[in-house]
VOGU-3710 file (C-alpha; in Angstrom, 3 decimals, decimal comma):
1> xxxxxxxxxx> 0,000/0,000/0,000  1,185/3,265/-0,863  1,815/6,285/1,812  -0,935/8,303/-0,176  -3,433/5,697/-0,205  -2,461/4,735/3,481  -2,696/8,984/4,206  -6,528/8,610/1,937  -7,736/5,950/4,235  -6,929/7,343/7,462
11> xxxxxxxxxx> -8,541/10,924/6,346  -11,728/8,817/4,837  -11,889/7,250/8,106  -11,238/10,608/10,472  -14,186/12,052/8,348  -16,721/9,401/8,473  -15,771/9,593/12,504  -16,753/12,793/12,566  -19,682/12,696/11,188  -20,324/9,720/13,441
21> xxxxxxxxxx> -19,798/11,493/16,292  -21,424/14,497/15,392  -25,020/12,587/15,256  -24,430/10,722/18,363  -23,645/13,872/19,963  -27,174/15,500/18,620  -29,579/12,002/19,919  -27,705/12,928/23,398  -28,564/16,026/22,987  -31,921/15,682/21,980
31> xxxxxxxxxx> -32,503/12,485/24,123  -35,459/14,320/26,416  -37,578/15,583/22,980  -40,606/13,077/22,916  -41,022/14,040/19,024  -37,284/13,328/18,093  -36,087/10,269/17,037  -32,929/8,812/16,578  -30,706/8,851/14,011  -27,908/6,454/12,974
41> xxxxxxxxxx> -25,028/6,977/11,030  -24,461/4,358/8,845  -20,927/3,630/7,198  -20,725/2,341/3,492  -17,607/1,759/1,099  -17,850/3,890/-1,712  -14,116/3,054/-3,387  -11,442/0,563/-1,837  -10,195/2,204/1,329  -13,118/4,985/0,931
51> xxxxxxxxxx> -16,223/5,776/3,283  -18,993/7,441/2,960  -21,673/8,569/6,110  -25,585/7,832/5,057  -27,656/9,538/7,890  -30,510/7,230/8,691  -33,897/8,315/10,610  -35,485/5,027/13,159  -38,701/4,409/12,485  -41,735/1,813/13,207
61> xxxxxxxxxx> -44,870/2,614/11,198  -47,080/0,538/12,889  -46,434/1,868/17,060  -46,539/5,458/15,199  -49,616/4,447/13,859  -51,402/2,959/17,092  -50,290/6,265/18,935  -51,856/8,563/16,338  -55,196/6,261/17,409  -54,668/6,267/21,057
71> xxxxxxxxxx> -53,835/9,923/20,825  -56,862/10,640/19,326  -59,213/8,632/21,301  -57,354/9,842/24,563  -58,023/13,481/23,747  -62,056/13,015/22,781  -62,585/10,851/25,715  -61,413/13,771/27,689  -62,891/16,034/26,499  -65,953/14,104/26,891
81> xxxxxxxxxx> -65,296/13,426/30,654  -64,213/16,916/31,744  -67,517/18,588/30,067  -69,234/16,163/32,262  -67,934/17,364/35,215  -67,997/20,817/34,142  -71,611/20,206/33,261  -72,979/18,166/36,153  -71,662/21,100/38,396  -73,270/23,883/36,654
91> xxxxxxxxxx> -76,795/21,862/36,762  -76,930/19,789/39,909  -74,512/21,676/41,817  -72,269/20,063/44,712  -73,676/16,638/45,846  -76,515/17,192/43,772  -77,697/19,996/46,401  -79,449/22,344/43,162  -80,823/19,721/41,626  -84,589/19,224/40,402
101> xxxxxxxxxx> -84,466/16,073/42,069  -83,205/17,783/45,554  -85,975/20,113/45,787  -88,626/17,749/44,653  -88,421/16,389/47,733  -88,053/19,302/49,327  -91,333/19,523/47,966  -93,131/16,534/49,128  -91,530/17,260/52,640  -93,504/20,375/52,927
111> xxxxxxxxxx> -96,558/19,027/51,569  -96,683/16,446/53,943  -96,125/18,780/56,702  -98,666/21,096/55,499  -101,082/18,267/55,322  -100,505/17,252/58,917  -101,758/20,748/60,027  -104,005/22,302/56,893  -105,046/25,558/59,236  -101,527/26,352/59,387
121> xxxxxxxxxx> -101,271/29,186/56,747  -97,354/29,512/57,691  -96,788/25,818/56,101  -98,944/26,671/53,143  -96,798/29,357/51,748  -93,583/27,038/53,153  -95,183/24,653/50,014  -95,227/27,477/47,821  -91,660/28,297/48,818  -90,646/24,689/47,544
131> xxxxxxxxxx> -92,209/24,901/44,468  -90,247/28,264/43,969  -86,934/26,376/44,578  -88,364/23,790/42,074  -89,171/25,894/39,762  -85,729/27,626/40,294  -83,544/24,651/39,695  -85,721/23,639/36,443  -84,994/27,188/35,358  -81,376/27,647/36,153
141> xxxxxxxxxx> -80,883/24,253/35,060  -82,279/25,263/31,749  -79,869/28,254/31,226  -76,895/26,533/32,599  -77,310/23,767/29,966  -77,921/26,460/27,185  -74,759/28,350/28,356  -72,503/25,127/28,404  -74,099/24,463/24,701  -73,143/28,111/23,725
151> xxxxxxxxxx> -69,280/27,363/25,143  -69,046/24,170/23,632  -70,138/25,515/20,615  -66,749/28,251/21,243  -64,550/25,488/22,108  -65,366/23,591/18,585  -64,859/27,003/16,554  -61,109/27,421/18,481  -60,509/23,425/18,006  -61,633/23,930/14,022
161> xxxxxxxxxx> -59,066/26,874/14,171  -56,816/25,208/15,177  -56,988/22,344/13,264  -56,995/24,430/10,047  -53,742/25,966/11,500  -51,902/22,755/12,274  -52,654/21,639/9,084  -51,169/24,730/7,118  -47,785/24,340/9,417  -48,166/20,839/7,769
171> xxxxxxxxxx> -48,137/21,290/4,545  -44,853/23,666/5,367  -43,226/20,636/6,675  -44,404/18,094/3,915  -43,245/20,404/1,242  -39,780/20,409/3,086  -39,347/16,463/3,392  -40,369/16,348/-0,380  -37,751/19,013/-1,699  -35,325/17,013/0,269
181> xxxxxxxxxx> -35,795/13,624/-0,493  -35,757/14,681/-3,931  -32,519/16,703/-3,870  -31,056/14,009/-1,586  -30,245/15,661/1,790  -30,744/14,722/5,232  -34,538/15,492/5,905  -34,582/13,896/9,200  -36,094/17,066/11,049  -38,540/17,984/8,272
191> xxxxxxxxxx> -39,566/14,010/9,570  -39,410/14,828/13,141  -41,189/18,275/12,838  -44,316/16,392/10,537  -44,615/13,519/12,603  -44,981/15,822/15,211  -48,040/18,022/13,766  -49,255/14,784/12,808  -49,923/13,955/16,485  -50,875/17,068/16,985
201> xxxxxxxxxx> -53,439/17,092/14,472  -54,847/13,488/15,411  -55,688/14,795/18,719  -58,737/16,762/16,823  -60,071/14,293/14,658  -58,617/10,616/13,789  -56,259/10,016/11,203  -55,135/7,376/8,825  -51,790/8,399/6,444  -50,194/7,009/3,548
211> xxxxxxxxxx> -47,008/8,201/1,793  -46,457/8,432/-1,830  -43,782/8,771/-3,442  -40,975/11,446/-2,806  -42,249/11,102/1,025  -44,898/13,117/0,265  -48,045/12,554/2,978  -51,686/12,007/2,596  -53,932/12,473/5,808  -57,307/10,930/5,654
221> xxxxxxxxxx> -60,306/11,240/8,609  -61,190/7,706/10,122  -64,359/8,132/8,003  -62,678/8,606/4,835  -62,426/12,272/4,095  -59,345/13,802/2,642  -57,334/16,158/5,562  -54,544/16,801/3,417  -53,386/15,732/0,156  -50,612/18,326/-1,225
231> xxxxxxxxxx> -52,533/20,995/0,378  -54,546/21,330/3,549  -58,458/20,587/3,161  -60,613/23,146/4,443  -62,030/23,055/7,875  -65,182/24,888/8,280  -67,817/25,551/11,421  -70,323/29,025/11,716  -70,574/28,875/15,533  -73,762/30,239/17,207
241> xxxxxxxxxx> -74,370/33,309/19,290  -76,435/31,481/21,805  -78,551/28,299/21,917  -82,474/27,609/23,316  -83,682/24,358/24,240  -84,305/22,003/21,533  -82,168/24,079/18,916  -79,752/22,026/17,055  -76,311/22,756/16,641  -73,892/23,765/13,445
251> xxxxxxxxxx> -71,762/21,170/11,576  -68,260/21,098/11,490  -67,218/20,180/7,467  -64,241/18,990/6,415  -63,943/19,840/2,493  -67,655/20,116/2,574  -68,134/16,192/4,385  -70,072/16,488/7,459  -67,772/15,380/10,656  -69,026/13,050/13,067
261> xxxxxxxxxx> -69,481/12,889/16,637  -68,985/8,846/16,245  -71,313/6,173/17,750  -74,937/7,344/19,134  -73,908/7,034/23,262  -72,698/9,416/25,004  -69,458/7,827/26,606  -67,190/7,458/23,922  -65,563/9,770/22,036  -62,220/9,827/19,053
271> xxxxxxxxxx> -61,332/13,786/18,931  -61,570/16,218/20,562  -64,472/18,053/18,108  -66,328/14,548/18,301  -65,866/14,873/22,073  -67,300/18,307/22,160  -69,858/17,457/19,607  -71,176/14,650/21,465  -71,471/17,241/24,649  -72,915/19,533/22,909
281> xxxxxxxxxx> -75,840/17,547/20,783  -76,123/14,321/23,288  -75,231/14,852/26,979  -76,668/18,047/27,053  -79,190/17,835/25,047  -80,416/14,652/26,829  -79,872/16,218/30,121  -82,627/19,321/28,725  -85,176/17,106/27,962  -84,907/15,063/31,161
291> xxxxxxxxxx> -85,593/18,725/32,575  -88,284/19,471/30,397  -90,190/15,984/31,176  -89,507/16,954/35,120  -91,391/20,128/34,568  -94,111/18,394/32,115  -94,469/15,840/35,060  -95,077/18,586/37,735  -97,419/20,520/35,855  -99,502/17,016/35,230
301> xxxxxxxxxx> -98,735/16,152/39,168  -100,196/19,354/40,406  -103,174/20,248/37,615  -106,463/20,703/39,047  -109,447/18,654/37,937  -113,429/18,589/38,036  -115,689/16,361/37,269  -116,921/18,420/34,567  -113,855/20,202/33,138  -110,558/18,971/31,818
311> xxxxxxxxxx> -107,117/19,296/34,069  -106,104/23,063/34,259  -102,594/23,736/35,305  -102,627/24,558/39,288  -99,685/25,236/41,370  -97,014/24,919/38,574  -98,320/26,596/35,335  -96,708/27,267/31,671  -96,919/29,245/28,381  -99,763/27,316/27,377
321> xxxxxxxxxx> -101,703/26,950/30,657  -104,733/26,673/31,674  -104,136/23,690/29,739  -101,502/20,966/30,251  -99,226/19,698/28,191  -100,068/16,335/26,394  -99,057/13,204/28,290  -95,732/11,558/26,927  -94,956/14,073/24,831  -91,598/15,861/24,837
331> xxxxxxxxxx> -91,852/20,084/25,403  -88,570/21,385/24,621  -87,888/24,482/27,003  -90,621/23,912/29,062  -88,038/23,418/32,049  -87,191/27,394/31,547  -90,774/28,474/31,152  -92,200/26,650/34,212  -93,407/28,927/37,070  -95,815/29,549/40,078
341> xxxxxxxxxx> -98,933/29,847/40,027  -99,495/33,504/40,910  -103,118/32,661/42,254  -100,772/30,733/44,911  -98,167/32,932/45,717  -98,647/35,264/48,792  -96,169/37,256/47,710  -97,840/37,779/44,256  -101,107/38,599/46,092  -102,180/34,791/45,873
351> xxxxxxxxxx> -103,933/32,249/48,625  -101,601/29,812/49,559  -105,112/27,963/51,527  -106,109/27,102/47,553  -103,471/24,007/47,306  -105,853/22,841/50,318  -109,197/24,253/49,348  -108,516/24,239/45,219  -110,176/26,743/42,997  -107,381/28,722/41,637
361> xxxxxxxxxx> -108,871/27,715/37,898  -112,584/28,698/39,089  -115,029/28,098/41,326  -115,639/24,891/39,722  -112,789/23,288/41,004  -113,269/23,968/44,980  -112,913/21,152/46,664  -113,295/21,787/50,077  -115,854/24,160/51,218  -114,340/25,694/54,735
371> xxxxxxxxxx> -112,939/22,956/56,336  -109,462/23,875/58,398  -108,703/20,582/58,465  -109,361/19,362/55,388  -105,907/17,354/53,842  -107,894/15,299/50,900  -106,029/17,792/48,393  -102,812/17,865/50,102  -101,791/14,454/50,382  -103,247/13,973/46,508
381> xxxxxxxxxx> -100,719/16,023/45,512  -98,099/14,512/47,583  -99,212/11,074/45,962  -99,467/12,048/42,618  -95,617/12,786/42,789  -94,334/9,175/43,121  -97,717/8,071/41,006  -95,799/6,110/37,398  -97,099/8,428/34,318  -95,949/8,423/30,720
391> xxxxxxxxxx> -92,206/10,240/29,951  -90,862/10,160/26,797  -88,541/7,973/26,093  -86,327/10,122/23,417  -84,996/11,744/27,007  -83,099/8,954/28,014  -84,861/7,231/30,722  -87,813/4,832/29,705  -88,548/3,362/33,080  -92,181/4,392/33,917
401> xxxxxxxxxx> -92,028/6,028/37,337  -93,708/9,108/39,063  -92,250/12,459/38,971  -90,205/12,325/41,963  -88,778/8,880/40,883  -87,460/10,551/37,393  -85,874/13,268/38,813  -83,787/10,778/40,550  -83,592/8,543/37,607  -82,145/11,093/35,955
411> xxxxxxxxxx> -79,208/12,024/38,231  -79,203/8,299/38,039  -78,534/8,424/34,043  -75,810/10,788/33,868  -73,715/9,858/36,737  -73,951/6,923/34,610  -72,758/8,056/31,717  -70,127/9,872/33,631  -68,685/6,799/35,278  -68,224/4,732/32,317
421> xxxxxxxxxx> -66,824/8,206/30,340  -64,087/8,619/33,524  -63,525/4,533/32,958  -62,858/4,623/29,109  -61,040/7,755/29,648  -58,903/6,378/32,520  -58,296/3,317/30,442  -57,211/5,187/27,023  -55,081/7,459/29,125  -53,213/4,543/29,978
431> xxxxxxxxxx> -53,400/3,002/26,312  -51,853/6,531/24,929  -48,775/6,220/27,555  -48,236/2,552/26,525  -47,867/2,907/22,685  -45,518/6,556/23,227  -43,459/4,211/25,486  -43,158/1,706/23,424  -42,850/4,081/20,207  -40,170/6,401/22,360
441> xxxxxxxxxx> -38,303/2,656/23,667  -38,285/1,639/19,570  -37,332/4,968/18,080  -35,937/7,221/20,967  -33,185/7,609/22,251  -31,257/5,656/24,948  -28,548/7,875/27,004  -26,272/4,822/27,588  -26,243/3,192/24,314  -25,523/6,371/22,946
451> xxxxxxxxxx> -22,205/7,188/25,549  -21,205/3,870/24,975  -21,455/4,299/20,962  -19,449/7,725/21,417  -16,405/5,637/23,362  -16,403/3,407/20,498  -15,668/6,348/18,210  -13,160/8,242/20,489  -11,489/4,664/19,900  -11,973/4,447/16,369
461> xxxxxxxxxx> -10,734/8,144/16,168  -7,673/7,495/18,411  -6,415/4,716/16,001  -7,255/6,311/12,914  -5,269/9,563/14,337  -2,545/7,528/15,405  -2,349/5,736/11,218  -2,078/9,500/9,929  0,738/10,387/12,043  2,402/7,408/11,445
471> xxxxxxxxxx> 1,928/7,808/8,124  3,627/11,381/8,546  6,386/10,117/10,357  7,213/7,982/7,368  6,674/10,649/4,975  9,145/12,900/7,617  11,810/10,179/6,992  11,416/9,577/3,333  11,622/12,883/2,813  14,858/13,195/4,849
481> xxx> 16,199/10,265/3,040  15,511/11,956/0,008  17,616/15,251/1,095
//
């Protein structure tokens, strides 16, 4: 072997070291960055006693792939769960202590008092008081559910916003693994920085992916509509100013296809839009009717009747009173329109001695002529609250029960619902931390395997350091010789 080939060698060698070294140096360095991923430097023989470096980028399509999923169903499930809590807060309050249910028996408590002693005025406007606090929690229940409606609706308009903008950053970093691929360079951070939005992205809606050629990237929606294919699809949603009972709301579009909120329950959820979706059109929405049945129920429970004239709404009364509504049939909003009847408010100018003496529809409907201790009335009322009568089933609870019964039913439903949304959430937590560990333990970086790699090349540089000046020393002699 010649001195110059011997001199080519060691430089070919002190090169390829270096560029070795200088990509074990950046995995160290970038060893705590969940969306980096290793790198190797692979050594090749271009020429007899020449090297060449090819970068290489660790990957493993299908753990990618199951994170993108469990990332996705992760972040709709909680979204899901946490608008639960949020919601069952703003409508039934701590321990359930605002809820319809709550002062339903409230309610029947004071009727049954008031029953025991009918001459007691005192306990006859205590009634009256309960049915305010009823009528109060079907009302504020009503406007807390429209105002969590009108927020979720926000939250979907800053998640489609979002989206849109993740999506343009993508097609930044697309167009720079393309350009590189084709002009050959190193394009493992244009990799890194995609796979990253990726994630990113699949946290809104789920995702499937396939690459064409050059490396360029398609993104797909579970349900088959096109994210991104060379450039971003569009993501549209026309939020709503406010929301009433019983209004539907908007539709989220990607490239004009309708997104959806997924399966027709109301604990499971892939997305975070198909989480908020779901909380917007089903939990809450169910949650309005069971009001609205509640106060259909206690307008039925309390009506006044005669033998000679239909039911007339009594203590509770509506938009539509004297009559009441139709039996089984759903009223949306009817939980926000439900009042007192003034003719029973003493405050209002009314006779609270009519729940015990009836009449407040007419003369036809006295029962009792002057008795004080007349409780007939009074304890019908207090029956017809547990007595079964029709609900409607589209609400969500199809047992037949009495009025009193539902409104405990339908705590009943969504803690429910919650539970089993705080189990599947719990559970694809956990699913989402196992595939990133076993994506990060496949394709991320390990500290010690790395040092020990970079004592290998110190070694490898030491020897091929020691070759060149050896190969100078001779070249220091021969040259001497020559002189």
């Amino acid at each position: 072997m010649s001195l110059s080939s011997a001199l080519s060698i060691a430089q070919s060698a002190l090169l390829a070291t270096s560029k070795q070294t200088s990509v074990v140096s950046r995995n160290v360095a970038d060893a705590s960055n969940p969306d980096y991923t290793r790198r190797i430097a692979v050594v090749t023989s271009t020429a007899p006693g020449a090297r060449a470096v090819e970068i290489q980028r660790v990957a493993n399509d299908l753990l990618f792939r199951q994170n993108l999923s469990a990332l996705s169903a992760w972040s709709g499930q909680s979204a899901l769960y946490n608008g639960m809590d949020q919601l069952d807060l703003s409508v039934n309050g701590v321990d359930n202590a605002s809820s319809p249910s709550t002062a339903i028996a409230n309610l029947q408590k004071a009727l049954q008092l008031y029953a025991t002693t009918p001459s007691n005025q005192n306990l006859g406007t205590s009634v009256v008081d309960a049915a305010k606090q009823v009528v109060s929690s079907l009302n504020s229940g009503t406007q807390a559910i429209q105002d969590f409606r009108t927020q979720a609706d926000s939250q979907i308009a800053t998640a489609v916003n979002d989206l849109n903008s993740l999506l343009s950053q993508f097609q930044d970093a697309n167009k720079a693994v393309i350009s590189g691929t084709r002009s050959g360079t190193d394009v493992s951070d244009a990799l890194d920085q995609r796979d990253a939005l990726l994630k990113k992205i699949s946290e809104y809606v789920p995702v499937s992916t396939f690459t064409r050629g050059d490396n360029d990237m398609v993104i797909t929606t579970k349900d088959g509509a096109t994210l991104f294919e060379t450039v971003p699809r569009s993501v549209t949603f026309t939020p709503s100013a406010g929301y009433s009972a019983g209004t539907p709301g908007n539709t989220v579009y990607i490239d004009n296809v309708p997104v959806s909120a997924g399966t027709a329950d109301n604990i499971t959820a892939d997305g975070k839009l198909a989480g908020l979706l779901k909380l917007r059109d089903g939990v809450a929405s169910t949650m309005q009717s069971q009001l609205d049945e509640i106060a259909r129920g206690l307008v039925t429970a309390f009506a006044e009747t005669a033998p000679s004239q239909p039911n007339a709404a009594g203590l509770f009364t509506w938009p539509g009173a004297p009559a009441i509504p139709a039996a089984g049939t759903l009223v949306d909003g009817l939980a926000g329109t439900i009042s007192v009847n003034a003719a029973f408010d003493p405050s209002a100018g009314g006779n609270p001695a009519l729940l015990r003496d009836g009449g407040a529809n007419g003369a036809a409907y006295v029962v009792n002529t002057g008795g004080a201790s007349y409780a007939d009335l009074l304890i019908s009322y207090g029956n017809r609250l547990d007595q079964p009568m029709a609900f409607d089933s589209s609400a969500g609870i199809a047992v037949s029960s009495g009025v009193s019964d539902y409104a405990a039913n339908a705590i009943g439903w969504f803690e429910g619902v919650r539970q089993q949304a705080s189990t599947n959430a719990d559970s694809k937590q956990a699913l989402a931390a196992r595939t990133a560990e076993a994506l990060s333990n496949d394709t991320g970086v390990n500290v010690d395997q790395e040092m020990s790699l970079l004592l290998d090349l110190e070694h490898t540089y030491q020897a091929s350091a020691h070759m060149m000046k050896t190969v100078s020393d001779m070249l220091d002699a021969l040259m001497s010789a020559v002189g």
